[in-house]
C-alpha positions as CSV (number, residue, x, y, z in Angstrom):
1,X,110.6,171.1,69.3
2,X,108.7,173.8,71.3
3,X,105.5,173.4,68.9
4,X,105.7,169.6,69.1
5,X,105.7,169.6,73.0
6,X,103.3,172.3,73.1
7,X,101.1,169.5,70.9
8,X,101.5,166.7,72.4
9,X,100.5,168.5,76.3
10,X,97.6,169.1,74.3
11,X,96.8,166.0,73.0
12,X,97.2,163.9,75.6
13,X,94.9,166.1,78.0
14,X,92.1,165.7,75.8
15,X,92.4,161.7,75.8
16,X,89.9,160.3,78.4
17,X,92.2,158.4,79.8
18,X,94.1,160.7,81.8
19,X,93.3,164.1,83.5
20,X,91.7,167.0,81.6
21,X,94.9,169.0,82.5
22,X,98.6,166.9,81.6
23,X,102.3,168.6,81.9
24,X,104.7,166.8,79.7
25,X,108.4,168.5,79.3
26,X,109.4,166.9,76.1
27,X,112.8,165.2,76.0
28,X,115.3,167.3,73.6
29,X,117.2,164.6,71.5
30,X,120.2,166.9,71.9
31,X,120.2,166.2,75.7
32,X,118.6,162.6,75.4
33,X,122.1,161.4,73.6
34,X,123.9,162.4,76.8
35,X,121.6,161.2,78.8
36,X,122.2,157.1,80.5
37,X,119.6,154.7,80.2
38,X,117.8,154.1,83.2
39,X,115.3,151.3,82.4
40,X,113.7,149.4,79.6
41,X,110.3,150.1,78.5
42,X,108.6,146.7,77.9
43,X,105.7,147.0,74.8
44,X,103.1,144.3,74.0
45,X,101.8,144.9,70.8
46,X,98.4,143.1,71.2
47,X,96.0,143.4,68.5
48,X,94.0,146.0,66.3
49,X,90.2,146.7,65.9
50,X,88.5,148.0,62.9
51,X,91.2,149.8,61.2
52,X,90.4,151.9,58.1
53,X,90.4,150.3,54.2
54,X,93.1,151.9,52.3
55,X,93.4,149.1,49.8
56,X,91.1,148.8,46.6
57,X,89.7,145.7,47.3
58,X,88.5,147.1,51.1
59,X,91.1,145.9,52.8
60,X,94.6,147.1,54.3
61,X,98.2,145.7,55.2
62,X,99.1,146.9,58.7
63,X,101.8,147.1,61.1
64,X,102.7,149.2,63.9
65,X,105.9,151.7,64.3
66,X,106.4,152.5,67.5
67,X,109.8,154.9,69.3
68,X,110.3,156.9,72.4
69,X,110.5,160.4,72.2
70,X,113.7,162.3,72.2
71,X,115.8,159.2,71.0
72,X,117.9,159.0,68.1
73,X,117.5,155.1,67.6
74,X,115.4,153.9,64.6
75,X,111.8,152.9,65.1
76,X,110.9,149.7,66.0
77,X,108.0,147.5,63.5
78,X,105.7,144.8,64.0
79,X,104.9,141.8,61.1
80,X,102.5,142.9,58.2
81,X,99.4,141.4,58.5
82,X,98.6,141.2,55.1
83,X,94.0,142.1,54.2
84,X,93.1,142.6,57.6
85,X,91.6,145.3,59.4
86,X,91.6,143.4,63.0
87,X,95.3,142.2,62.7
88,X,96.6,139.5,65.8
89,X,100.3,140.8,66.4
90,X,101.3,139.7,70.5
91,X,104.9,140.7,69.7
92,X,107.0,142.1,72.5
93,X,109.5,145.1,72.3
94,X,111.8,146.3,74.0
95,X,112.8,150.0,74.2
96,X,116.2,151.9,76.2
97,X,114.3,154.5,78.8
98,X,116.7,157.6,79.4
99,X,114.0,160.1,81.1
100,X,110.4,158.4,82.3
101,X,109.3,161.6,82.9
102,X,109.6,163.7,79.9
103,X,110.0,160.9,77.4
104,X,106.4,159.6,75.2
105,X,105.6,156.3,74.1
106,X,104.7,157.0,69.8
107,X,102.8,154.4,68.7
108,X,101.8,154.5,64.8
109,X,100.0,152.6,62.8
110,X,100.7,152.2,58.8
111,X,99.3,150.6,56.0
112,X,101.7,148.8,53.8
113,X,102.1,149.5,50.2
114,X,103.9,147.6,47.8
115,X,105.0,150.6,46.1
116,X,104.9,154.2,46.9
117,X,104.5,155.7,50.0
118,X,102.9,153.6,53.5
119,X,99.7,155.4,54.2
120,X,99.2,156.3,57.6
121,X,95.9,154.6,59.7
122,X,95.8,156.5,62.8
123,X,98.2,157.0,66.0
124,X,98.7,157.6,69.9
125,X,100.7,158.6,72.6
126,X,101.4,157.4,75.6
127,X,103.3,159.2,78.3
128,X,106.1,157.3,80.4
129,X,105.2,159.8,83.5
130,X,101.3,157.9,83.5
131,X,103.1,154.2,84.0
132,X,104.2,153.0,87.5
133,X,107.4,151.3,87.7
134,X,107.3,147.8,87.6
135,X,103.2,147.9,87.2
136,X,101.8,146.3,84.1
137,X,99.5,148.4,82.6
138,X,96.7,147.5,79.8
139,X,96.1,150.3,77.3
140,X,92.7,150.0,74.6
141,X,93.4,153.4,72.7
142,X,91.3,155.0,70.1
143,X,93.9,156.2,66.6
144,X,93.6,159.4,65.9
145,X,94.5,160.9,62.5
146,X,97.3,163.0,64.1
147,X,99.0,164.7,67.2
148,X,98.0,168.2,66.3
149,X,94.4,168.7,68.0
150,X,93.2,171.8,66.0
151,X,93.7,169.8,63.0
152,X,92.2,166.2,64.4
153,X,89.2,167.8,66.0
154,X,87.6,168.1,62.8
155,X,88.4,164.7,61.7
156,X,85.2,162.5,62.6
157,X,86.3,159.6,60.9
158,X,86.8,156.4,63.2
159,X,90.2,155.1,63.2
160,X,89.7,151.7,65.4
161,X,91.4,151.1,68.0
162,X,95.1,149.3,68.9
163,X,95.4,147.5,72.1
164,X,98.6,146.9,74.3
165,X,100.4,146.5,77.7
166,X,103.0,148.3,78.7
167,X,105.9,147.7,81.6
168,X,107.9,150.0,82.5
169,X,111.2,148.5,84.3
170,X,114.0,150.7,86.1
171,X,117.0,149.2,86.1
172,X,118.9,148.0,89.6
173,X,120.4,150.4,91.7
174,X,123.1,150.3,89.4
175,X,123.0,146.7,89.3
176,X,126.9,146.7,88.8
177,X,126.9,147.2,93.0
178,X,124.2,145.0,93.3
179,X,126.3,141.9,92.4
180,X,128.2,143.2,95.6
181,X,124.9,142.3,97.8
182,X,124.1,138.5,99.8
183,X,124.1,135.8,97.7
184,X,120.9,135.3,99.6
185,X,119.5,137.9,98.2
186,X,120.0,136.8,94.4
187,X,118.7,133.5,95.5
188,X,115.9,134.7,97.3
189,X,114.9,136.7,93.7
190,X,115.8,133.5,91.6
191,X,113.0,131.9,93.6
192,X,110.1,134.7,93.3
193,X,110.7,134.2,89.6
194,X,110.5,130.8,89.4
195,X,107.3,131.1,90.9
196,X,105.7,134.0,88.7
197,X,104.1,133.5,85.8
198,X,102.8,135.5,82.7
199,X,104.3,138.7,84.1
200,X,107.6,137.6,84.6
201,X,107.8,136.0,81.0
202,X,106.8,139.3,79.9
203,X,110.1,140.9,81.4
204,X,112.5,137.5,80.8
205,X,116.3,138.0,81.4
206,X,115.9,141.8,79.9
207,X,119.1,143.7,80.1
208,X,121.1,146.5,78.6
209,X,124.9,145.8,77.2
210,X,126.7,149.1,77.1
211,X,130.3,149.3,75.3
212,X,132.6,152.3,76.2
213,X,135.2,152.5,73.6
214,X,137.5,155.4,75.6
215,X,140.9,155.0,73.6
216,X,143.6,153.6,71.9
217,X,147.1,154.3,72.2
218,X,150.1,153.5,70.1
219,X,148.2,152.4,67.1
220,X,150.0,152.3,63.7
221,X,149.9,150.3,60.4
222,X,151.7,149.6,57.5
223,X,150.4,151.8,55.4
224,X,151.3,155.8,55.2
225,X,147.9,157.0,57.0
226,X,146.8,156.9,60.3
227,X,143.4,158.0,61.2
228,X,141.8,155.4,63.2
229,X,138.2,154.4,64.3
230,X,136.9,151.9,66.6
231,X,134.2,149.0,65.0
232,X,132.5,147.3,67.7
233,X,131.0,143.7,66.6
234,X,128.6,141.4,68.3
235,X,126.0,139.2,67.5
236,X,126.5,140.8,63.4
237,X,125.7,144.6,64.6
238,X,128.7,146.4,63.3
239,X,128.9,149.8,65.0
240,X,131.7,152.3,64.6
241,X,133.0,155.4,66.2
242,X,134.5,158.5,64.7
243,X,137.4,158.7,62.7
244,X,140.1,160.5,64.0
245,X,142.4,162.4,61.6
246,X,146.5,161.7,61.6
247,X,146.8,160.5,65.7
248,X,148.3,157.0,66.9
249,X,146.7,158.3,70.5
250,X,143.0,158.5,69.5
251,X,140.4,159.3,72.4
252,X,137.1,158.4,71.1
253,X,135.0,158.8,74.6
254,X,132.4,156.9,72.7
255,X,129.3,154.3,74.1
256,X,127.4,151.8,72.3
257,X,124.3,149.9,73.7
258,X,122.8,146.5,73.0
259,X,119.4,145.6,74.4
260,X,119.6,142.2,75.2
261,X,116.6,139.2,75.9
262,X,118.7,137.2,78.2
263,X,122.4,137.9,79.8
264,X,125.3,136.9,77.0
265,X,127.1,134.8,79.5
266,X,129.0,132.4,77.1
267,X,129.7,135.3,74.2
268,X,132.3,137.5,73.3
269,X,132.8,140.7,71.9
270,X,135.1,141.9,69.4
271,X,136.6,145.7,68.9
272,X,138.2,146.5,66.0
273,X,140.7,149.3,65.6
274,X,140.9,150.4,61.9
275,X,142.7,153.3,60.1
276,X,140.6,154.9,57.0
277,X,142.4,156.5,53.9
278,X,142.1,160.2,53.0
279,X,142.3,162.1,49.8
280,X,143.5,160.3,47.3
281,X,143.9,157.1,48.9
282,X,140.2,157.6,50.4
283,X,139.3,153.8,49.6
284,X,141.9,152.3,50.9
285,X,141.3,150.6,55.1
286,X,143.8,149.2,57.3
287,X,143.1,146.8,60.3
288,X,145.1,148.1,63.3
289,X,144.7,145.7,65.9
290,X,141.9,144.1,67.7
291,X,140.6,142.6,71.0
292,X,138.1,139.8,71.6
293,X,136.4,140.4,75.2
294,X,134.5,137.8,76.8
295,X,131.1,138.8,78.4
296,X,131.0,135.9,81.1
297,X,133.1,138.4,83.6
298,X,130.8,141.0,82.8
299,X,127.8,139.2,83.4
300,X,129.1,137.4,86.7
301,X,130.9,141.6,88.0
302,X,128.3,144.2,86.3
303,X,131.1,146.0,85.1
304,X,134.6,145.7,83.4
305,X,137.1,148.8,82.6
306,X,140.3,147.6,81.1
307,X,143.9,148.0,78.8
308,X,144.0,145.9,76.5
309,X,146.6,144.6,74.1
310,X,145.5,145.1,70.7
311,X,146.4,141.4,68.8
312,X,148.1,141.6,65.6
313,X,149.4,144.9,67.1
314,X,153.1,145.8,67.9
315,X,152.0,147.7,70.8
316,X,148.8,149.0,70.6
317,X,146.5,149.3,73.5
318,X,142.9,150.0,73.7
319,X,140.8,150.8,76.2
320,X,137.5,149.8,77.1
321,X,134.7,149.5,79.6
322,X,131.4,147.7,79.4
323,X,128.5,147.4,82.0
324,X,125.4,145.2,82.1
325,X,122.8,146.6,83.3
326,X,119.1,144.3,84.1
327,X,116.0,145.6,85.5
C-alpha cells in the first residue's frame, strides 16, 4: 500500500494538470470499510480519442473500468464499443465517497477480447482532493501506459486521450435532521431545481440507501441447527451477513448500502433471517423468519431504527435501522 501511494503522489505531480508538487494520503481499504459514506461521486464517461489498435484488423473493442481507491466494491464498466478507436460512451456513474481527501478517481481503459485476457489501452488518475464540492469539473486526460512513473517515462507511445466530467456531491448535513428544517426551505430547493438545467440532470434524485442489520433475537427453526444469517433483498440484490455458529441471539452489527437514481418512495425491503447447516448436514438451509419494510417512512423521516416481529416466526425479533442519505 506504501509503494502504491508513494506512486501515485508521483504520478499525479507530473500530470500538467495540477501542481508540480501533489500530497495524496492514500485511503487504506482496511480503514475505508469502517469508514461512512459522505457523498457520491458523480462520473460522466464522455468519449475517447485515438486509442491504440490492439485488434488484427487495426482496430480495438473498448470500454472503461473505473473505482475509487481504498474501496472494496467491484469496479464499475462502461458498454463495448465494438472497432472503434474514438468510442461515444456519455454514460453516468455513480460512486459512494467515504474520504474526498485521500480517496483517487481510477479510471482505466481496456480493450475487449473475446477470449483470453482484456488488454489494457492506457489509464489515469484523478484525485478527489483537486474537485470542489458541488463544482462540475471537465477533465481531457492523456492515458498513460501505467501508474508507476519510472516505468511510463520511457514509454513514448501515444495512448489518446479519454474525456469526462466529474461532480463531486457531499451529502446533507446528515440529511436525516435536515427533514427536521422549514418546509420552506425544501420548497424553496424544489424550485431552484426546477429551474436548472443540464447540471441538475446530471445529479437527478441521487441518494444512498444504507441497511443496518444490528440483530435478531429469539430465532429458531425446526430443524436441529441454528446458526443464523441475515439476507437483505431489494430490487434482486441479494446481500447477506455472517453466519453465526449455534446462537438464537445473533448480533450481526452489519451495514449494507444501495446507491440509488431517485428516492424508493413506494418500495419495500425484505430481510431474511436464515439458519445454514454444518457438518454433515452442510447443505441443508432453513428460513427463520422475515420482515418486509417499507421505504416510504424512510424516505419522508431520513432514518428508521426498529424491533421487528419476524413473520412466520414464533417469536423472533429483528432489529434493524436504515437511513437515506441525498446530496
Amino acid at each position: 500500500m506504501i509503494l502504491l501511494s508513494e506512486t501515485i503522489k508521483r504520478q499525479v505531480s507530473s500530470m500538467y494538470h495540477w501542481p508540480q508538487v501533489l500530497e495524496i494520503p492514500i485511503l487504506d481499504a482496511s480503514t475505508a470499510s469502517v469508514k461512512k459514506p459522505v457523498g457520491l461521486l458523480h462520473v460522466n464517461i464522455i468519449r475517447a480519442r485515438n486509442l491504440l489498435k490492439k485488434d488484427l484488423l487495426g482496430t480495438s473493442d473498448p470500454y472503461v473500468k473505473l473505482s475509487l481507491t481504498g474501496e472494496k466494491l467491484p469496479a464499475k464498466k462502461t458498454t463495448i464499443k465494438k472497432r472503434n478507436l474514438n468510442p461515444e460512451w456519455n454514460e453516468h456513474f455513480k460512486l459512494i465517497v467515504k474520504d474526498p481527501k485521500s480517496q483517487v478517481l481510477q479510471l482505466e481503459v481496456f480493450d475487449w477480447d473475446k477470449v483470453g485476457g482484456h488488454d489494457r489501452l492506457g489509464m489515469q488518475l484523478i484525485p478527489l482532493q483537486k474537485i470542489n464540492p458541488g463544482e462540475k469539473k471537465a477533465f481531457n486526460l492523456d492515458l498513460i501506459k501505467n501508474s508507476n512513473v519510472v516505468m511510463d517515462s520511457g514509454d513514448k507511445k501515444k495512448r489518446g486521450r479519454l474525456e469526462l466530467d466529474l461532480r463531486y456531491v457531499p451529502f446533507r448535513e446528515e440529511s436525516l435532521k435536515s427533514r427536521n428544517k422549514s418546509q420552506d426551505e425544501y420548497q424553496r430547493k424544489e424550485s431552484r431545481d426546477e429551474k436548472s438545467s443540464e447540471d441538475d440532470d446530471f445529479l437527478s434524485q441521487a441518494g444512498l440507501l444504507s441497511v443496518a442489520v444490528q440483530s435478531a433475537k429469539d430465532v429458531e427453526g425446526k430443524k436441529k441447527h441454528s446458526n443464523p444469517y441475515a439476507v437483505v433483498l431489494f430490487r434482486g440484490e441479494k446481500k447477506k451477513t455472517k453466519m453465526l455458529k449455534k446462537t438464537r441471539d445473533p448480533r450481526w452489527n452489519e451495514e449494507f448500502q444501495f446507491t440509488l437514481e431517485e428516492p424508493p418512495v413506494k418500495e419495500s425491503i425484505r430481510v431474511e433471517v436464515m439458519s445454514k447447516g454444518t457438518g454433515f448436514h452442510f447443505r441443508s438451509k432453513e428460513e427463520l423468519g422475515h420482515v418486509d419494510i417499507n421505504l416510504g417512512d424512510v424516505v419522508d423521516n431520513g432514518r428508521i431504527n426498529q424491533k421487528y416481529h419476524l413473520i412466520n416466526s414464533r417469536n423472533g425479533i429483528i432489529h434493524i435501522e436504515i437511513r437515506w442519505t441525498t446530496s
